[in-house]
N, C-alpha and C positions, 0 to 999 in steps of 0.2 A: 504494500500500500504506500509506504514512504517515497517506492521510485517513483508510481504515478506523480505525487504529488513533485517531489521533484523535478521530474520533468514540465511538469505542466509551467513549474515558476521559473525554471528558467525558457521555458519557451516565451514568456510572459516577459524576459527580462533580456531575450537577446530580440529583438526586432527583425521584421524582414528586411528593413533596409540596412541593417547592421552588416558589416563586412565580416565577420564572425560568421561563415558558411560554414564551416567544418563542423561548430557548437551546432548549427540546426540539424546537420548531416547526421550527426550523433546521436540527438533527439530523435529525426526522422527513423532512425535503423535498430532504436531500443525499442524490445520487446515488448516492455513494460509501459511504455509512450501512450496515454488515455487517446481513444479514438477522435473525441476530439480536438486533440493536438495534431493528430495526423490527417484531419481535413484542414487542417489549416496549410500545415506544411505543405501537401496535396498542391496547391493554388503557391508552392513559393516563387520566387522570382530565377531562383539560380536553379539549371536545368538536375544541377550533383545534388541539389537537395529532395527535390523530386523524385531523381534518381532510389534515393536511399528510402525513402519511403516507400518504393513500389518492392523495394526489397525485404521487407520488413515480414516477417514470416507469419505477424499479427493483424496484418492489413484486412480490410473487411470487400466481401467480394464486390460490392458495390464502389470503394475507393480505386481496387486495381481496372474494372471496366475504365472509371473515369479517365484512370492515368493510361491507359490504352488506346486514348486518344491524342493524348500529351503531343505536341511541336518534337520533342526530343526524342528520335531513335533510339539514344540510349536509353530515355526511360521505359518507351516503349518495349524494347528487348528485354530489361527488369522485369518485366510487367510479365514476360512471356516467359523467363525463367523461373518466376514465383510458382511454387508448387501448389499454391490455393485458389491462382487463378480461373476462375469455371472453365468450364469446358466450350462455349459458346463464344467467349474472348477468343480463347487462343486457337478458335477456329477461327475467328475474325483476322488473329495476327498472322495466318497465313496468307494473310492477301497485301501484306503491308508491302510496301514498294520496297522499303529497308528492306537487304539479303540477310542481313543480323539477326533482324527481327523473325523472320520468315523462318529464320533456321531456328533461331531461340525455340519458338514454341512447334516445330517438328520435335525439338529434342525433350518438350517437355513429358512426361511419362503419361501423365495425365491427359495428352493429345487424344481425341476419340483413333478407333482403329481405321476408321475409314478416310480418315486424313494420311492416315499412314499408309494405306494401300494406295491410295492415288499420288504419293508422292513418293513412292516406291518407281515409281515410273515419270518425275519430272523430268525435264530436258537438260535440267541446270544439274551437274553430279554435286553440287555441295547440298541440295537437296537432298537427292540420294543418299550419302553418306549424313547426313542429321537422320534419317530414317532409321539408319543402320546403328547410328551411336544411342538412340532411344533405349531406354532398358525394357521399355514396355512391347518393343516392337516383337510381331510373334516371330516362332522361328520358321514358320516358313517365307514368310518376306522376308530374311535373313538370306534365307537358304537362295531363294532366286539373286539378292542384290553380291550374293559372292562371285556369281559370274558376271559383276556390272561390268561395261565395257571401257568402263575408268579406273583405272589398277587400286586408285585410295579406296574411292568404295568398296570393292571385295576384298580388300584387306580392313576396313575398320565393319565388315557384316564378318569376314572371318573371326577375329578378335574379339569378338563379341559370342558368338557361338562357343568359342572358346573358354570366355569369361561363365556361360554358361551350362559349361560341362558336355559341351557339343562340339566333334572334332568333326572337319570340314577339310 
């Protein structure tokens, strides 16, 4: 209870125009950071503090949609590596023009399967190989992406197989 309050006074006490970014980044990325501290941060001005927010393992699903919208590619990719982000997001984030981003949330576990099987077959191989690095991906999309006709891909589907007690 003390960090909530903690945080909250100094969020109270370092301002958004404060050049102290790193103190809000801080704030932003504690666990313990009251929600409404974190829609504020949400809305800061420096894209890093945003950033740390959308990273924040306690963010609420309704703040990472918001920051999924975010100007900042990097926050966006945050947004898509957070493992709480829904599932209807980081099907959204596969359309994002960022490659970052797109790849972020192919890699996220959480991705539905059928984002994984149609990008088991995109044109772009760093697509393909974020399919392959997935831990969720099954093993027979594995199985097909070890003959991709990009050497990294079949080595990071082989590697993975491997990782999971499936020699190839």
């Amino acid at each position: 209870m003390w960090l909530k309050i903690a945080a909250a006074l100094c969020l109270s006490v370092v301002p958004a125009q404060d050049s102290a970014i790193d103190a809000r980044a801080a704030i932003a990325a504690n666990p313990h950071t009251p929600t409404l501290s974190l829609q504020k941060l949400a809305s800061d001005e420096d894209w890093y503090v945003r950033f740390m927010v959308a990273s924040n393992k306690n963010l609420s699903a309704r703040l990472l949609s918001r920051l999924s919208n975010d100007p900042s590619p990097q926050v966006r990719t945050m947004v898509a590596y957070n493992l709480h982000t829904p599932k209807r997001v980081l099907e959204k984030l596969t359309t994002d023009p960022d490659i970052n981003v797109y790849t972020a949330a192919i890699r996220n576990r959480n991705i539905p399967r059928k984002v994984l099987e149609k990008n088991c077959r995109h044109p772009h191989w760093a697509m393909r190989a974020a399919v392959a690095e997935n831990p969720s991906t099954p093993i027979s999309l594995l199985e097909k992406l070890v003959a991709d006709r990009e050497h990294y891909v079949g080595y990071v589907a082989r590697r993975e197989l491997i990782k999971r007690g499936r020699s190839h």
